[in-house]
C-alpha positions as CSV (number, residue, x, y, z in Angstrom):
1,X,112.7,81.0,103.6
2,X,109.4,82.4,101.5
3,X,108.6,86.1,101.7
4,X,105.1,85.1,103.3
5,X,107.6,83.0,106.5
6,X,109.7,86.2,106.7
7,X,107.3,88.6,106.9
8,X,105.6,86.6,109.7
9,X,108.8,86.0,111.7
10,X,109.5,89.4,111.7
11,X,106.3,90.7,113.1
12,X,106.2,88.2,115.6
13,X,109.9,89.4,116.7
14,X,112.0,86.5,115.4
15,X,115.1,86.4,113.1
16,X,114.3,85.5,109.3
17,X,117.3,85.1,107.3
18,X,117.0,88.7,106.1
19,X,114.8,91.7,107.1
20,X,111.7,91.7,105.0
21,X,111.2,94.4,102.8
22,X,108.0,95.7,102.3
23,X,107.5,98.7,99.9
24,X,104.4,100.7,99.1
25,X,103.7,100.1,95.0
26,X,100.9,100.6,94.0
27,X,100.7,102.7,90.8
28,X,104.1,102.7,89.9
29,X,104.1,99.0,88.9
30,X,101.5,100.0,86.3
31,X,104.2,102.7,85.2
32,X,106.9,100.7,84.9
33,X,104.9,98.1,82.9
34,X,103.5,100.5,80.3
35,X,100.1,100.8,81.7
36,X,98.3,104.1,82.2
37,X,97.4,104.8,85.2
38,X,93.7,104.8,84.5
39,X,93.8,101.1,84.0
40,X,95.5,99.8,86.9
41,X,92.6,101.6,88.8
42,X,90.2,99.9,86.9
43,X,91.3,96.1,86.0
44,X,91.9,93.6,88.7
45,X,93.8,91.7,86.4
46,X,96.0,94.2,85.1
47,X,96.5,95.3,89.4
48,X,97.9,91.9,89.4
49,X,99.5,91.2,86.4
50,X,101.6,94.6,87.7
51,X,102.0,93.4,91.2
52,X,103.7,89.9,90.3
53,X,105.7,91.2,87.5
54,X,107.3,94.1,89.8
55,X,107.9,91.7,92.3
56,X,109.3,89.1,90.1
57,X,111.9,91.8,88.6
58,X,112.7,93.6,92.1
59,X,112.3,90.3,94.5
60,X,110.6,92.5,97.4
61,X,108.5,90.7,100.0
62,X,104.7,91.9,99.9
63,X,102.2,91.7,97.2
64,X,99.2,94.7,97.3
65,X,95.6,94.1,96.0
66,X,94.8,98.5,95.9
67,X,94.5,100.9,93.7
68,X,93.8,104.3,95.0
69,X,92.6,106.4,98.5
70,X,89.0,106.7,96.8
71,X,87.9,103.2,96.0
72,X,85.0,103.4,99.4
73,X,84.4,107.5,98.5
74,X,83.2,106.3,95.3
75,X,81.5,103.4,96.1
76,X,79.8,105.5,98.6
77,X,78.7,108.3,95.8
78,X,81.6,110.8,95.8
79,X,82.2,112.2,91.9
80,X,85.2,111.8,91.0
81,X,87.6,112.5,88.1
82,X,89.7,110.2,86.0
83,X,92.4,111.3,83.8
84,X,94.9,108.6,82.1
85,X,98.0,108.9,84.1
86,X,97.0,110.1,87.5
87,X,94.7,108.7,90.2
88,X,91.1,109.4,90.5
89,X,90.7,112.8,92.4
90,X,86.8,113.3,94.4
91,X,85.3,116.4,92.7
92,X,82.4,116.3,94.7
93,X,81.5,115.1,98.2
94,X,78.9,112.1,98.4
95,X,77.3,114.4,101.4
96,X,75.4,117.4,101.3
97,X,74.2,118.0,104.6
98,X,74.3,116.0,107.8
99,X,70.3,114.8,107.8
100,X,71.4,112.8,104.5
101,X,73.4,110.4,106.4
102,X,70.6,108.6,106.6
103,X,69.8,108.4,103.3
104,X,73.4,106.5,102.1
105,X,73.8,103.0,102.4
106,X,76.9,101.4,102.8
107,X,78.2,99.4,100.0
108,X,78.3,95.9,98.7
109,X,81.6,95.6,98.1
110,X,80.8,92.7,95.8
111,X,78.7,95.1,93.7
112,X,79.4,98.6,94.0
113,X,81.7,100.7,92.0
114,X,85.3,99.8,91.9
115,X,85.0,97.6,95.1
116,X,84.7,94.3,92.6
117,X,87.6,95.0,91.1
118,X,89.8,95.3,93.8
119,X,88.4,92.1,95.2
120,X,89.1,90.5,91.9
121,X,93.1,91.7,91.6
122,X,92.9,90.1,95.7
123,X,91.5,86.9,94.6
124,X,94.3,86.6,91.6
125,X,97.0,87.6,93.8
126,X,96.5,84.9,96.2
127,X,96.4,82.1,94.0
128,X,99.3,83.2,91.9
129,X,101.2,83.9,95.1
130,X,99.3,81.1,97.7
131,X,101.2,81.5,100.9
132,X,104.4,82.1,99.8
133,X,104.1,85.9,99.3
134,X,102.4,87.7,101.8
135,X,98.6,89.8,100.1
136,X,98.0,92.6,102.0
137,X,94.5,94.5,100.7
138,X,94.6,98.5,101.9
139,X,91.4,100.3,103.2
140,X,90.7,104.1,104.3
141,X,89.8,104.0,108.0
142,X,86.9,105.9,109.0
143,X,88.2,109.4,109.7
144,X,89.4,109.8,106.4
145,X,86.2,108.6,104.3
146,X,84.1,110.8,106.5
147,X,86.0,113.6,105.3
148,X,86.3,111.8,101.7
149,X,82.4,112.3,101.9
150,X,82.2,115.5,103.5
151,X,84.4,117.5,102.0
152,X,87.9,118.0,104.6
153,X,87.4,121.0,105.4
154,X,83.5,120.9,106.3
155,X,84.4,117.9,108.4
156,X,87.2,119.6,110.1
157,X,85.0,122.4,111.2
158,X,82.0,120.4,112.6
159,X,84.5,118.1,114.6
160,X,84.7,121.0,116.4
161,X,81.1,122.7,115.8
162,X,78.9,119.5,115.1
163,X,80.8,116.9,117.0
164,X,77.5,114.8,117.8
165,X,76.6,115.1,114.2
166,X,80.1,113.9,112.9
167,X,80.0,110.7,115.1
168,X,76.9,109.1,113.0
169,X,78.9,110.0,110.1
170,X,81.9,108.1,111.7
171,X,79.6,104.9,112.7
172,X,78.6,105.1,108.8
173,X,82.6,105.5,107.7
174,X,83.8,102.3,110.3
175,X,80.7,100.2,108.7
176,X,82.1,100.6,105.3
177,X,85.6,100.3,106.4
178,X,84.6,96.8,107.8
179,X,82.5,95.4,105.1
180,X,85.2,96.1,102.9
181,X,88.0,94.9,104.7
182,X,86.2,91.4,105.8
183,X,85.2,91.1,102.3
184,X,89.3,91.2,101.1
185,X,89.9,89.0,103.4
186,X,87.3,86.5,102.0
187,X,88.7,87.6,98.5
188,X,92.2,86.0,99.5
189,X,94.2,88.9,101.7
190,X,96.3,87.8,104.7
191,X,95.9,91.4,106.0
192,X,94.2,94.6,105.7
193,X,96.3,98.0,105.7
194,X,94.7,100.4,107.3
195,X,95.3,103.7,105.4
196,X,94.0,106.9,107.6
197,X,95.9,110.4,106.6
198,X,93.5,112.6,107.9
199,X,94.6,110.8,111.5
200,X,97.8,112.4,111.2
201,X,98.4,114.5,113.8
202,X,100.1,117.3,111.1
203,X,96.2,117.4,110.1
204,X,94.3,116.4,113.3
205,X,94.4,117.1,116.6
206,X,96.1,114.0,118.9
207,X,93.3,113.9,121.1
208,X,90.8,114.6,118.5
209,X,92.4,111.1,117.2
210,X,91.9,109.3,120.6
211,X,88.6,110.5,121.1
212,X,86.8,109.5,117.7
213,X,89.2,106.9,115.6
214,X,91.2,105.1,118.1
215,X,88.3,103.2,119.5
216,X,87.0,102.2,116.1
217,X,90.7,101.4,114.4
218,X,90.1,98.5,118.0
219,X,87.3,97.0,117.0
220,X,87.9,96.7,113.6
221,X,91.0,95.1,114.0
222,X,89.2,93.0,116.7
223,X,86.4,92.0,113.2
224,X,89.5,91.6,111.0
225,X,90.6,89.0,112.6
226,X,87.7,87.2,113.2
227,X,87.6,87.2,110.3
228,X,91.2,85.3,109.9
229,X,93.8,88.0,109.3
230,X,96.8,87.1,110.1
231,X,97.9,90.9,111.4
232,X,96.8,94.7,111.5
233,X,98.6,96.9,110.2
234,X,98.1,100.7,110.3
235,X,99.6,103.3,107.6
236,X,99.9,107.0,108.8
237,X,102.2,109.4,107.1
238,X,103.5,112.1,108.9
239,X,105.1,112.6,112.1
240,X,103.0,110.7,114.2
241,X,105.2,110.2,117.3
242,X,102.4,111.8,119.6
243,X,100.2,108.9,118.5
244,X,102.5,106.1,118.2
245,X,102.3,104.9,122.0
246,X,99.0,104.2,121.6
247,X,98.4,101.9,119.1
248,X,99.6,98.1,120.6
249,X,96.9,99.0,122.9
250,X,94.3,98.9,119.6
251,X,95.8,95.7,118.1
252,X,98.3,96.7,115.8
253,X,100.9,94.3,114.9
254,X,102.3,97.1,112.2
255,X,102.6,100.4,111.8
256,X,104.6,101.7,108.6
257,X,106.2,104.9,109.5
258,X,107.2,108.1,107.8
259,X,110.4,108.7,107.3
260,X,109.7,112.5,109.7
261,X,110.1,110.3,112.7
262,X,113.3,108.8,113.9
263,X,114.0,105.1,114.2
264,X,114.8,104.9,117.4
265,X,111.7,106.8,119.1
266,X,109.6,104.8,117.0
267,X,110.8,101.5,118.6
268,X,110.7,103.3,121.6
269,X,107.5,105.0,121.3
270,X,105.5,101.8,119.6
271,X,106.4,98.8,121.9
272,X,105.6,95.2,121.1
273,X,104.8,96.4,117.5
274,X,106.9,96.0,114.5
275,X,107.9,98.8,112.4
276,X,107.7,99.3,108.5
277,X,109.0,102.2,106.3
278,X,110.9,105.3,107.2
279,X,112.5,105.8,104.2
280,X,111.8,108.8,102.0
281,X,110.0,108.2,99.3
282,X,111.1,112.0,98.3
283,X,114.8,110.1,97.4
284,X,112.6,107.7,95.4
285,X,112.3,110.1,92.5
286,X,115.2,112.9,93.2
287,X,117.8,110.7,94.5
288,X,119.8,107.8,92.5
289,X,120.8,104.1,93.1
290,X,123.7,104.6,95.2
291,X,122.2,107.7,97.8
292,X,118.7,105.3,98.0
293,X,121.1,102.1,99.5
294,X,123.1,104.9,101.8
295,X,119.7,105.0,103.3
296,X,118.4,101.9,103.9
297,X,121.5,100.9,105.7
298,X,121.7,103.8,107.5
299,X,118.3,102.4,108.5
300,X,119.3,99.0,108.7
301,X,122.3,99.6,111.3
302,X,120.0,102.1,113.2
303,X,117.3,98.8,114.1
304,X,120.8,96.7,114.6
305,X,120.1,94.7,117.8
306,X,116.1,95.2,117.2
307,X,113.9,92.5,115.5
308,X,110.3,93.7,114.4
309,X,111.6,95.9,111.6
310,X,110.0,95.4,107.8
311,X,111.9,97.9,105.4
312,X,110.5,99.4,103.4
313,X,109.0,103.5,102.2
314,X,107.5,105.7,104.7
315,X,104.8,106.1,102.1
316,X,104.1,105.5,99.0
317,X,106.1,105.3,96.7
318,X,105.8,107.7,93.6
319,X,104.0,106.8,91.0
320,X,107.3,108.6,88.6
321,X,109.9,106.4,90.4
322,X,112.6,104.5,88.3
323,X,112.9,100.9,88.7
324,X,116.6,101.6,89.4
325,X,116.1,103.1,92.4
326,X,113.5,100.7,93.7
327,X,115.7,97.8,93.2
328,X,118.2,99.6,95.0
329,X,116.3,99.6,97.9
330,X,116.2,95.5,97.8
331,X,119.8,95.5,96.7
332,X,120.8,97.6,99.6
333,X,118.9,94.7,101.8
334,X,121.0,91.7,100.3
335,X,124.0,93.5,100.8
336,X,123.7,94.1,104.2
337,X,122.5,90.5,105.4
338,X,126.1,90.4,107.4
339,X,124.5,93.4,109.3
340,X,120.9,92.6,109.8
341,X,120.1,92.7,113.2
């Protein structure tokens, strides 16, 4: 069975012939092949030269066309700062006042910024991989690039103070996170992550969520696929429990959780929709081969009797991980194939 079959036959609740495994890396497979960090951010090829090489060493399931959380900021006009081995950081918000929303136009993401590039490691990735490996492509959803833009805590405040102002910043934010995402899907992506962490309830309000990104995470998903993806997938770290219920109603086929909520209420809590994550990605850089595959089959025998469940890390994982301890993670998978659900 191909990574690209099991993945699908897990989301769509069958039995594969072993749970897919589904790891966030991103810049670590620049680390562990001796690129800085600067360049993976910056080189389609070298995002996919990383991404086929890890996978061909670790033999994980999922292939990722990202670089960082501030590819749309920048494209958008945030400053930001580059340093050689650490990810861009936004030094400066793209908007000064709330009358200049008018002003910004949302970008081509053929042209603008770092956009191309991303589209280009997409493009490579599907061709090396076709459908065998499954592409996913990751975008910010629209509550966090209007904070991206705004500065967080300016955007926090007027939720509260400016609320009718912070909407046609939103309706900005979920026209960028569209064009984007419909153009990675052109690029060669079978899916599009959606990556929100300012929806976390530990930083928003639950019904702050509801209110303004729940309705907008539904229609994009509805334009995504329209656009021919193949499933949505949502990626919110924290403990999102108070959330969780609502998001088969939006169209999510995915939802990768943190390792802060149990197993067992997230199948509870999220329904028809298959699971990814839970493991700590803290263990990914403190902990060692043998406490990282304690884990995953503690995991593992948790979901026994449950389809729907993609292993993999409640987050990323860190950029300062060993390739020990990722392996261990796919090792710990093999070795419990007698066990899978």
């Amino acid at each position: 069975m191909t990574s690209y079959e099991r993945m699908l036959l897990a989301i769509e609740g069958g039995v594969p012939d072993r749970l897919p495994i589904a790891p966030q890396l991103f810049g670590v497979s620049a680390r562990l092949n001796g690129y800085a960090i600067r360049r993976y951010v910056t080189d389609g090829e070298v995002i996919a030269e990383c991404q086929l090489r890890l996978r061909d060493e670790i033999g994980h399931d999922i292939l990722f066309a990202f670089a960082d959380l501030s590819v749309e900021a920048e494209a958008i006009g945030c400053l930001l700062r580059y340093e050689d081995d650490a990810y861009p950081a936004i030094l400066e918000p793209a908007l000064g006042h709330f009358c200049d929303i008018g002003t910004l136009q949302p970008p081509d993401p053929e042209r603008n910024a770092r956009m191309p590039v991303i589209l280009d490691a997409c493009t490579r990735l599907r061709e090396a991989a076709g459908n065998e490996c499954f592409v996913a492509s990751c975008i910010m959803g629209p509550l966090s690039i209007a904070a991206q833009i705004m500065g967080i805590e300016r955007f926090l405040y007027s939720l509260v103070d400016s609320p009718g102002d912070v909407v046609k910043v939103l309706d900005f934010a979920e026209k960028v996170s569209v064009d984007y995402g419909k153009a990675l899907l052109r690029a060669g992506a079978h899916c599009i992550v959606v990556f929100d962490p300012v929806a976390s309830p530990v930083v928003l309000p639950p019904s702050l969520f509801l209110r303004y990104e729940a309705p907008r995470l539904q229609k994009m998903y509805a334009s995504f696929r329209a656009e021919g993806a193949l499933v949505s997938w949502i990626s919110i770290a924290g403990d999102t429990r108070k959330i969780l219920p609502c998001f088969e109603s939006l169209g999510i086929n995915i939802a990768t959780i943190d390792y802060g909520v149990p197993l067992s209420e997230a199948f509870s809590l999220l329904g028809n929709v298959a699971i990814n994550g839970t493991v700590d990605t803290y263990f990914f850089v403190s902990g060692t081969p043998p406490e990282i595959k304690r884990i995953v089959k503690e995991g593992i025998m948790k979901a026994k009797g449950r389809n729907k469940y993609i292993v993999g890390s409640g987050c990323e994982v860190p950029i300062e991980t060993c390739f020990e301890n990722i392996r261990a993670l796919v090792e710990a998978v093999e070795e419990s194939c007698t066990i899978r659900p």
